[in-house]
C-alpha angles and dihedrals in degrees: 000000000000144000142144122286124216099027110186113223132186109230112253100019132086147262138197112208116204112211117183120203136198124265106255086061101063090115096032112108114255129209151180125241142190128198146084097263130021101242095065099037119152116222113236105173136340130224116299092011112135130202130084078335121040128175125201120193111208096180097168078072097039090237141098122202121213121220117209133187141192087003104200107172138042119229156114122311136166132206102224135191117206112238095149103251136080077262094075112141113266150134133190142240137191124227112211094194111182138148092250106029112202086227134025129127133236097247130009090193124064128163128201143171124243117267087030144083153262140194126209117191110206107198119221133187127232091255085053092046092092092040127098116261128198145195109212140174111225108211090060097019087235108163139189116221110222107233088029132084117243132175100172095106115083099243126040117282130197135182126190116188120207103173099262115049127006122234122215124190131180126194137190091040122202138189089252087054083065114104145062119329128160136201113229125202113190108308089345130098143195128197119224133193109207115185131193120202121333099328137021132195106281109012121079124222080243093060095036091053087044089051105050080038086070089037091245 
């Protein structure tokens, strides 16, 4: 199991949390958890549950994605996948839930055609503005350091930094561009659904509909 680890959250507003498993736990249950330490967890939802916490199973992408609203508190979570034993897969994340978060973005989700582009604008405070930041593509952790050139990722990416919030901009998009990113900032990170076309892994034409319907 795998997932970010100090995701910053604006009170009040919500947040959707991509975990990707391993393969040999595509039909295992999978869960959300709350707590400091793993043994005392509390659940909090299971896989294809919907309500201030909803969580989604792709298993064709070994990955589920959790949706949460109105988030009120930080604090210590965990992505789990049932095996039957203290030994399930997991791994653990912080919300730093706050009025003014030191880093957020205008939009986490940004759709695009292929061939085309998207920007992305990643917002930084003033205490964030000395620290690394960083572009990176969830399902191989490949990331783009802002201030250095990088041409690991498939299509053409491009940051400009303006001291207080960072662009990215990726060009020649293509179907495989499609999925979750985040932008980091320091020790901070925020999640970011990119789409390609008229539907992306992991994110059906119904949510997505639902989603611009409610101006996310």
């Amino acid at each position: 199991m795998w997932t970010l680890k100090n995701v910053a959250v604006k009170h009040g507003g919500s947040v959707s949390i991509p975990c990707l498993y391993e393969e040999q736990y595509k039909t295992n249950s999978k869960f959300w958890c709350k707590g400091c330490y793993w043994s005392t967890c509390s659940i909090v939802a299971f896989a294809n549950t919907h309500g201030s916490t909803s969580i989604t199973d792709y298993p064709a992408q070994n990955m589920f994605t959790v949706e949460m609203n109105l988030v009120s508190d930080s604090g210590w979570f965990w992505c789990g996948a049932e095996i039957g034993s203290y030994l399930d897969d997991r791994d653990y994340l912080y919300l730093t839930v706050s009025e003014a978060p030191d880093l957020s973005v205008v939009k986490s989700r940004v759709k695009g055609k292929e061939g085309g582009s998207v920007t992305v604008q990643c917002l930084y405070s003033a205490a964030y503005r000395n620290t690394q930041k960083k572009w990176c593509r969830f399902s191989d952790r490949c990331c783009n350091t802002v201030g250095k050139t990088d041409t690991s990722q498939n299509s053409s990416v491009h940051i400009s930094d303006n001291g207080r919030s960072f662009s990215v901009e990726i060009r020649g998009l293509k179907k495989c561009d499609a999925g979750w990113y985040w932008c980091s900032a320091g020790d901070l990170q925020v999640p970011v659904h990119i789409s390609v076309g008229d539907e992306a892994p992991g994110t059906s034409v119904a949510q997505l509909g639902a989603m611009e319907a409610k101006g996310d």
